[in-house]
N, C-alpha and C positions, 0 to 999 in steps of 0.2 A: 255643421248645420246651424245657421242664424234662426233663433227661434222670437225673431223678432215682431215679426208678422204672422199672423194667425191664419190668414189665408192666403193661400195662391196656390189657386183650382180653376176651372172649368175655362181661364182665357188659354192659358199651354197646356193642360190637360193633365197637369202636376199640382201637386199639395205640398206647401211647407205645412208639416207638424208641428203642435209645440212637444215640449221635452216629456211631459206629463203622460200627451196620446202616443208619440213616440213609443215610448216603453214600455207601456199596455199590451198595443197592436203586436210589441216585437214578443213580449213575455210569453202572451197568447198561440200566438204560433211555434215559440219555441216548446212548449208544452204539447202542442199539437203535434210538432214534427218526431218528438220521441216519443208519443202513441203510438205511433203511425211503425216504427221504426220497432215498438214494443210488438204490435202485429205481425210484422214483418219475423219477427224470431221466436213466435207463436205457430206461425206458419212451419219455420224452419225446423221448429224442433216438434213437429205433428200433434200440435196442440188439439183438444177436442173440439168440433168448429160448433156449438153453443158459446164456447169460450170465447172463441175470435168475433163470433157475431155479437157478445156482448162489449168486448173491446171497441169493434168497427161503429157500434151505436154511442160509445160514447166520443168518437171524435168527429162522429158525425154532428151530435149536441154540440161538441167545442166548436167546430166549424160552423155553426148555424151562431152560438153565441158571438166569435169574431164577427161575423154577417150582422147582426143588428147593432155592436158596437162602432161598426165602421161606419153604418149605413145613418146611426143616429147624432158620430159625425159629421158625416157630410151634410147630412141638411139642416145643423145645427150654424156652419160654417158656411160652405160652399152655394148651397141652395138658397140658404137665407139671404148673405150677400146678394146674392146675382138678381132675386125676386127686387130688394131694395134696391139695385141699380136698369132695373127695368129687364131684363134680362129672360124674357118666357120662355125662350128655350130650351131653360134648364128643367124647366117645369117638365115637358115634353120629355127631355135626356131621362129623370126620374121615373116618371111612370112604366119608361121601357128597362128600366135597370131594374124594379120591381115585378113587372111582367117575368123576368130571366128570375131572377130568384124564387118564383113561384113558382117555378115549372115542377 
């Protein structure tokens, strides 16, 4: 992965990362996916469901947390560009990518 360019979004609908956000995002998830995986064998071994339901709320936080770090990316990066290359479309793309996370 060339982490040589900071952006490249919204023309192919791809992002190069740098190494820094890279390993955040991957850390983040990877924390998240053995939550998730912790529940999974909570479940399996008939765990008491106040238990699971205080599990399931915290990777539901972790997931909201990845969601504003990703999202305070991109328009740090992505959105910011494309407004200084004249680009109002993205504007538009934004407000409906926030509509869906508020659901």
């Amino acid at each position: 992965m060339d982490m040589g360019t900071e952006r490249e979004c919204c023309m192919h609908k791809t992002k190069e990362r740098s190494e820094k956000e890279y390993k955040n995002l991957i850390h983040r998830l990877n924390r998240i996916e053995g939550q998730v995986r912790g529940i999974r064998g909570m479940v399996e071994r008939d765990a008491y469901c106040t238990d699971i339901l205080v599990q399931v709320s915290a990777v539901s936080a972790a997931l909201n947390s990845f969601n504003r770090v990703l999202l305070e990316n991109h328009i740090r990066t992505c959105v910011t560009q494309d407004i200084k290359e004249g680009k109002e479309e993205t504007v538009n793309e934004l407000l409906l990518t926030l509509q869906k996370l508020m659901k």
